[in-house]
KEVOLO-509802 format. One record per atom (N, C-alpha, C): residue in one letter; x, y, z; residue number from 1; atom name. Coordinates in steps of 0.1 Angstrom, whole numbers, always signed. Layout:
// residues N
residuo:a x:X y:Y z:Z num:NUM atomo:CA .
...
// end
This chain:
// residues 79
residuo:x x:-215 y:+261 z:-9 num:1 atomo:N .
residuo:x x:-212 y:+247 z:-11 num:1 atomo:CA .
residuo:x x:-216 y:+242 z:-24 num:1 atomo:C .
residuo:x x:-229 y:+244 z:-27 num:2 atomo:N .
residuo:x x:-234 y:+240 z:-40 num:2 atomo:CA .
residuo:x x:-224 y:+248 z:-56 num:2 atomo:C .
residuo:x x:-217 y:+258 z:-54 num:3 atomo:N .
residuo:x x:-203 y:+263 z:-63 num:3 atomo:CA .
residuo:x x:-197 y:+253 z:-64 num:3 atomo:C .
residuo:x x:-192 y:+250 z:-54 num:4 atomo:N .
residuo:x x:-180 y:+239 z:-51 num:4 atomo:CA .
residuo:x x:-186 y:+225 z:-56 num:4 atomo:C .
residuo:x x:-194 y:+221 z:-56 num:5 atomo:N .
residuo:x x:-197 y:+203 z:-56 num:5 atomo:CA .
residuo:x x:-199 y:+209 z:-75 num:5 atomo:C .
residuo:x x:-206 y:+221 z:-83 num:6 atomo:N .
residuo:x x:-209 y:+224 z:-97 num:6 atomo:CA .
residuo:x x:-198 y:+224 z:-100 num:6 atomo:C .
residuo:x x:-184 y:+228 z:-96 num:7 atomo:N .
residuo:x x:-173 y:+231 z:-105 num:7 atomo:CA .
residuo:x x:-168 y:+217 z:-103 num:7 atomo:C .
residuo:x x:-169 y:+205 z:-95 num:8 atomo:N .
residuo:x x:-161 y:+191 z:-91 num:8 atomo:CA .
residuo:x x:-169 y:+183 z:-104 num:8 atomo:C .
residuo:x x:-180 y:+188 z:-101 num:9 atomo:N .
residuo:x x:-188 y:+180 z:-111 num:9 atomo:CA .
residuo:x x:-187 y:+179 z:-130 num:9 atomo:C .
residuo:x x:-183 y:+192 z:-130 num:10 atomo:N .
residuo:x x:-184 y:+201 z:-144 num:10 atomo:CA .
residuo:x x:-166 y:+200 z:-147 num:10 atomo:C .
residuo:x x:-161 y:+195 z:-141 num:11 atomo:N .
residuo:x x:-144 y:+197 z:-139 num:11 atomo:CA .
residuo:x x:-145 y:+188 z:-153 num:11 atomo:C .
residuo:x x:-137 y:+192 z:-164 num:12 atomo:N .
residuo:x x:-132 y:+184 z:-175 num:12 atomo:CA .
residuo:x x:-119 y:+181 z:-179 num:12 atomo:C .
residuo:x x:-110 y:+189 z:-165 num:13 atomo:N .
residuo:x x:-96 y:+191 z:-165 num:13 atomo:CA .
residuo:x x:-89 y:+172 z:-165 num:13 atomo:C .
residuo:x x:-78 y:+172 z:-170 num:14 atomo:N .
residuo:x x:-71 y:+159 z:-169 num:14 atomo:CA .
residuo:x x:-65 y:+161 z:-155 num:14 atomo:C .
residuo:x x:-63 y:+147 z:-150 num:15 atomo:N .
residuo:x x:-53 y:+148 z:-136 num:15 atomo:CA .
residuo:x x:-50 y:+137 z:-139 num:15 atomo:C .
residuo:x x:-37 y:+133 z:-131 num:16 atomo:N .
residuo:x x:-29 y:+120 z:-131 num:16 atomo:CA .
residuo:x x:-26 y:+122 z:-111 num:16 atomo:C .
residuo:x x:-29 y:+115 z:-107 num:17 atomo:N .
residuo:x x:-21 y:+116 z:-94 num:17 atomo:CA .
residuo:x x:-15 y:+98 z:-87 num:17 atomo:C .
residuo:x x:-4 y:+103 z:-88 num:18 atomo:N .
residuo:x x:+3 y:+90 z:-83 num:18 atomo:CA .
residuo:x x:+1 y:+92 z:-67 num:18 atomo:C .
residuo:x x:+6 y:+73 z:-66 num:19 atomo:N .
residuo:x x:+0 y:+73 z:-47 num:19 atomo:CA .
residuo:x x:+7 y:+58 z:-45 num:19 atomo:C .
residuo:x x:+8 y:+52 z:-39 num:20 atomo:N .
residuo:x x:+17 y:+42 z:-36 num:20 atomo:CA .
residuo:x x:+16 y:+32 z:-40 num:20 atomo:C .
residuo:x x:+19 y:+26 z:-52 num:21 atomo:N .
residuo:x x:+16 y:+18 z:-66 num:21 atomo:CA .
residuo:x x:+1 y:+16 z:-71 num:21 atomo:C .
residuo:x x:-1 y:+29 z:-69 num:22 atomo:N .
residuo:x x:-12 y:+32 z:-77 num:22 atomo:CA .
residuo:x x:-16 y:+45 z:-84 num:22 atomo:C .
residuo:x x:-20 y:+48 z:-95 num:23 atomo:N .
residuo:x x:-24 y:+57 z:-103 num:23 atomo:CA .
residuo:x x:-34 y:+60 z:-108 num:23 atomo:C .
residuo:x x:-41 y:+69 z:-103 num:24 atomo:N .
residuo:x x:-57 y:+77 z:-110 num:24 atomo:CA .
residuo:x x:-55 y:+89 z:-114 num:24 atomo:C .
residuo:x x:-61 y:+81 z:-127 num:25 atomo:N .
residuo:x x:-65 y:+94 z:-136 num:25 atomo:CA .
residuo:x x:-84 y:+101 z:-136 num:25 atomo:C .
residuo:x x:-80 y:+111 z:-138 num:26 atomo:N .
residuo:x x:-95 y:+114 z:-140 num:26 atomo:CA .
residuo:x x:-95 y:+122 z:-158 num:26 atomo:C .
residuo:x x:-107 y:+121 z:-160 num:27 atomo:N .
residuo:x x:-109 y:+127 z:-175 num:27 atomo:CA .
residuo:x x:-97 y:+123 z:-190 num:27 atomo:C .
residuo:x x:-100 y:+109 z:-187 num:28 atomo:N .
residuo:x x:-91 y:+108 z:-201 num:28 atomo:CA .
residuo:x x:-100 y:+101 z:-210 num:28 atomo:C .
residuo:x x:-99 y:+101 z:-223 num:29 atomo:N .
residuo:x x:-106 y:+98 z:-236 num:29 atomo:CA .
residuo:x x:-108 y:+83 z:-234 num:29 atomo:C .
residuo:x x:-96 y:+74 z:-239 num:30 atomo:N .
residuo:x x:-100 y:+62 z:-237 num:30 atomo:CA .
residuo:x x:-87 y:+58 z:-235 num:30 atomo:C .
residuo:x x:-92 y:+40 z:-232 num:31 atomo:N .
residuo:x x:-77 y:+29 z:-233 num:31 atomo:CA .
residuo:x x:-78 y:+26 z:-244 num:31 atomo:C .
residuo:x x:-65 y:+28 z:-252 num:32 atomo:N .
residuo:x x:-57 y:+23 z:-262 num:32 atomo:CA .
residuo:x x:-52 y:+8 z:-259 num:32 atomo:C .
residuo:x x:-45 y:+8 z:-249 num:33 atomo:N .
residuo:x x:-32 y:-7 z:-246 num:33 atomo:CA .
residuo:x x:-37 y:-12 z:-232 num:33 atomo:C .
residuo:x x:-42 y:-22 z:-227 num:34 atomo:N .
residuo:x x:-42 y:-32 z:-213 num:34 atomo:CA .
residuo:x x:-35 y:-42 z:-214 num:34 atomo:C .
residuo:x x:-22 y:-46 z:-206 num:35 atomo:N .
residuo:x x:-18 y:-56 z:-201 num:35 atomo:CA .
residuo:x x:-12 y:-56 z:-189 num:35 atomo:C .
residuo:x x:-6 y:-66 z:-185 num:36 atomo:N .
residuo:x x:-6 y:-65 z:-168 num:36 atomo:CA .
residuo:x x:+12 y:-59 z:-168 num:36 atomo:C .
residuo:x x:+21 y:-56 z:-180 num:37 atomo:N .
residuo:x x:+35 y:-49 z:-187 num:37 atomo:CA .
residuo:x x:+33 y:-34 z:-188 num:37 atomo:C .
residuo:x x:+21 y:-29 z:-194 num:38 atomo:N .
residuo:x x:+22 y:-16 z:-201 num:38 atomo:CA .
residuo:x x:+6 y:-11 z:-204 num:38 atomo:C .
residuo:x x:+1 y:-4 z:-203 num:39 atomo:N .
residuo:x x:-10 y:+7 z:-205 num:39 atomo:CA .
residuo:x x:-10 y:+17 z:-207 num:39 atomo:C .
residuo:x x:-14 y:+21 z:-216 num:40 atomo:N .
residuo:x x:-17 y:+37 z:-232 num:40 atomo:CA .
residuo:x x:-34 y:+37 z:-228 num:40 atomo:C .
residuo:x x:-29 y:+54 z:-225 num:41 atomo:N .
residuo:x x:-43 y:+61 z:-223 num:41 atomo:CA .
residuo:x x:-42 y:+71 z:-231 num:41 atomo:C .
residuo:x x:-50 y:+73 z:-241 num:42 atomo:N .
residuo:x x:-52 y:+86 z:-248 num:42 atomo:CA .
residuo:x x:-61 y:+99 z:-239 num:42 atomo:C .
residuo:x x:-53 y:+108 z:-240 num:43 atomo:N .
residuo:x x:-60 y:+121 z:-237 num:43 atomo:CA .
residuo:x x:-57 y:+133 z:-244 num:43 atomo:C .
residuo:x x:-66 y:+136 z:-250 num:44 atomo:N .
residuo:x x:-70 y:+150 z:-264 num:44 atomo:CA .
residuo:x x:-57 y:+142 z:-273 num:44 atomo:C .
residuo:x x:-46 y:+150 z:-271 num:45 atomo:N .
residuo:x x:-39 y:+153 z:-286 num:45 atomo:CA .
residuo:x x:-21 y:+143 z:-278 num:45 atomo:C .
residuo:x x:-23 y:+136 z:-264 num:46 atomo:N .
residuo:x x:-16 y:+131 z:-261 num:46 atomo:CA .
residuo:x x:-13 y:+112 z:-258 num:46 atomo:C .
residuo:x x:-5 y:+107 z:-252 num:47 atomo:N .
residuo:x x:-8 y:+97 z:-246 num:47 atomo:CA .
residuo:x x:+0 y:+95 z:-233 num:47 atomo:C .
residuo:x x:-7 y:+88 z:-226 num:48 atomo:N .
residuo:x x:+0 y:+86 z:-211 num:48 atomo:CA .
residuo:x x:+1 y:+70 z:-208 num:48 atomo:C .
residuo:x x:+19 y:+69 z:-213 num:49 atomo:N .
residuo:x x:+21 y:+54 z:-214 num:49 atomo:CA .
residuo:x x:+26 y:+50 z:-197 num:49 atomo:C .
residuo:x x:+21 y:+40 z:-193 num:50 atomo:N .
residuo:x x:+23 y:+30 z:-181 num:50 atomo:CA .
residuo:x x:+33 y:+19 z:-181 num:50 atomo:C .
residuo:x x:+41 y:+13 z:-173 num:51 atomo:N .
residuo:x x:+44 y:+10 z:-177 num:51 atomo:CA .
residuo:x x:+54 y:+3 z:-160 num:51 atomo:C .
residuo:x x:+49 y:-10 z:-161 num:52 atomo:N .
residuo:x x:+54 y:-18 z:-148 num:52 atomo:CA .
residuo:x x:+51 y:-33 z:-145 num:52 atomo:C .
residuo:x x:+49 y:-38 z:-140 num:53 atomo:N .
residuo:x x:+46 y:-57 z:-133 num:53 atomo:CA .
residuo:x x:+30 y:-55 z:-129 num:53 atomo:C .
residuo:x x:+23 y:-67 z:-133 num:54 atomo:N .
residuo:x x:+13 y:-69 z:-127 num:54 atomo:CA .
residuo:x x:-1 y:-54 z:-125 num:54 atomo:C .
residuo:x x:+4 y:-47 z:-137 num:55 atomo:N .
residuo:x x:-5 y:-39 z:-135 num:55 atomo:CA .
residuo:x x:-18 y:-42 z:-140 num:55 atomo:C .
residuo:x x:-29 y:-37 z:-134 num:56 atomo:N .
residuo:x x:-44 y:-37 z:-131 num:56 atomo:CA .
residuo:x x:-51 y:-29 z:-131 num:56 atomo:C .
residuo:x x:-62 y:-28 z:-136 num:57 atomo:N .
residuo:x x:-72 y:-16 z:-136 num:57 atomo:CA .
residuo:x x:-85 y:-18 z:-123 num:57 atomo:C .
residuo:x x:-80 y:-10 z:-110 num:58 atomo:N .
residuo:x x:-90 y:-17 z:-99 num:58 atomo:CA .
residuo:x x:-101 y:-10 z:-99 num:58 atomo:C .
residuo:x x:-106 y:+1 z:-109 num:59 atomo:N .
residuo:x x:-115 y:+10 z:-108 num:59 atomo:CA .
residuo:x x:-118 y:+16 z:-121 num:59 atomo:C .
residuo:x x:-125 y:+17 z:-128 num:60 atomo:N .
residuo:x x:-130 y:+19 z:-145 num:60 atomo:CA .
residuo:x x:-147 y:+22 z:-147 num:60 atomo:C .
residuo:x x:-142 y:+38 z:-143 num:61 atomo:N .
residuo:x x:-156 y:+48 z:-146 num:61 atomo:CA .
residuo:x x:-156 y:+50 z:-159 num:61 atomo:C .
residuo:x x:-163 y:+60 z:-160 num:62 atomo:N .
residuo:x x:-168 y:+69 z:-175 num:62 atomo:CA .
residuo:x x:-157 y:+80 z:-172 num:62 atomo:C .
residuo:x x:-153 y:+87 z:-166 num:63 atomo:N .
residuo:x x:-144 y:+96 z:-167 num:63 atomo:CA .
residuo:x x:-132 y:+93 z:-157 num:63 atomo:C .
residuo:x x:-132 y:+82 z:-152 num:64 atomo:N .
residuo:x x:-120 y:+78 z:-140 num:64 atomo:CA .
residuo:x x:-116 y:+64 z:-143 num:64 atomo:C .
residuo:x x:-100 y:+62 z:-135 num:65 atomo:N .
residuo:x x:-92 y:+49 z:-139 num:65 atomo:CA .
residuo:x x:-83 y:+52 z:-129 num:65 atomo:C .
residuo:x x:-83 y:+38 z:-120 num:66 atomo:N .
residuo:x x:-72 y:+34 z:-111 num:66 atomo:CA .
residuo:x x:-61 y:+24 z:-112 num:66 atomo:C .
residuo:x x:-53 y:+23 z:-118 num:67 atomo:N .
residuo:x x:-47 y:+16 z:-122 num:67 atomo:CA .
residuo:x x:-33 y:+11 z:-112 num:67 atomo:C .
residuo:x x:-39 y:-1 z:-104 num:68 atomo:N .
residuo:x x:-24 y:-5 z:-95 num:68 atomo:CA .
residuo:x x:-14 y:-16 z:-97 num:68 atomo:C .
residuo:x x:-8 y:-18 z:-91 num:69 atomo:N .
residuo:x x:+4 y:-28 z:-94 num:69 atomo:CA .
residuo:x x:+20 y:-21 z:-91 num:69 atomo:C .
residuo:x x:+29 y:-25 z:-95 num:70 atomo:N .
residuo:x x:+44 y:-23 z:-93 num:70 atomo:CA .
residuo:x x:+50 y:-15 z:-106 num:70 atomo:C .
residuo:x x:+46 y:+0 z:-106 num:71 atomo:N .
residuo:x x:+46 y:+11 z:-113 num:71 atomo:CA .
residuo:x x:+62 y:+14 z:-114 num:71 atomo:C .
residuo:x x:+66 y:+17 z:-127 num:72 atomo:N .
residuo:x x:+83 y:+20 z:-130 num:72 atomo:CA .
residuo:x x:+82 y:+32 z:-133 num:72 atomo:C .
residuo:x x:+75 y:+35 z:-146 num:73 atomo:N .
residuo:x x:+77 y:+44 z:-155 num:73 atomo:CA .
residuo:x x:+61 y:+49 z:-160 num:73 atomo:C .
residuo:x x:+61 y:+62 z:-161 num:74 atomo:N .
residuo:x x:+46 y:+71 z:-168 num:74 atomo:CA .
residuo:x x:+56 y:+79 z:-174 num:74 atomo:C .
residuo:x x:+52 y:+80 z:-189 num:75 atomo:N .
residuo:x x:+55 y:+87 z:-198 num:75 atomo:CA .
residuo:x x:+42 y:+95 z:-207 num:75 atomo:C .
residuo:x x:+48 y:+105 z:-209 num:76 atomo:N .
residuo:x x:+34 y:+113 z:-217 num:76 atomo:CA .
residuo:x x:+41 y:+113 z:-230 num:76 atomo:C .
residuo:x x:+34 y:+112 z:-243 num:77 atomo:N .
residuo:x x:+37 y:+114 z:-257 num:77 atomo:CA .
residuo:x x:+32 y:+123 z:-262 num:77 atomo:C .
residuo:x x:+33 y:+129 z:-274 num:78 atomo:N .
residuo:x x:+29 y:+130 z:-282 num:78 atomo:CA .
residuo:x x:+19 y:+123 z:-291 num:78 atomo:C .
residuo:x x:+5 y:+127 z:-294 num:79 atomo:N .
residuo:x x:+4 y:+119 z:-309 num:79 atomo:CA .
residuo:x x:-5 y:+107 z:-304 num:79 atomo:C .
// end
């Protein structure tokens, strides 16, 4: 058990997981763009643009971000 809770903990991997107008990310760099239209999160050498109505950040860790509202479009970039 104690393997398991050290690799959850030590995890530095990016995730995105979508869920019913709502989106958590774990392990991204920072926020670039917040409005309730569109949100840019930088991660390493990328960005992960948001992009909907009324979006909101209902949860804002050090390495986590839930971002809900009436979700259209996630795009990843370049750059």
């Amino acid at each position: 058990m104690y393997k398991y809770l050290r690799e959850y903990i030590d995890n530095n991997e990016f995730k995105l997981t979508l869920l019913n107008e709502r989106v958590n990310i774990l392990n991204y760099d920072k926020l670039i763009q917040i409005n309730d239209k569109e949100m840019v999160i930088a991660i390493k050498d990328k960005k992960i643009v948001i992009t909907g109505n009324n979006l909101a950040i209902s949860k804002l860790l050090d390495r986590e971000l839930l971002i809900t509202g009436n979700i259209n479009v996630i795009e990843v970039k370049n750059g």
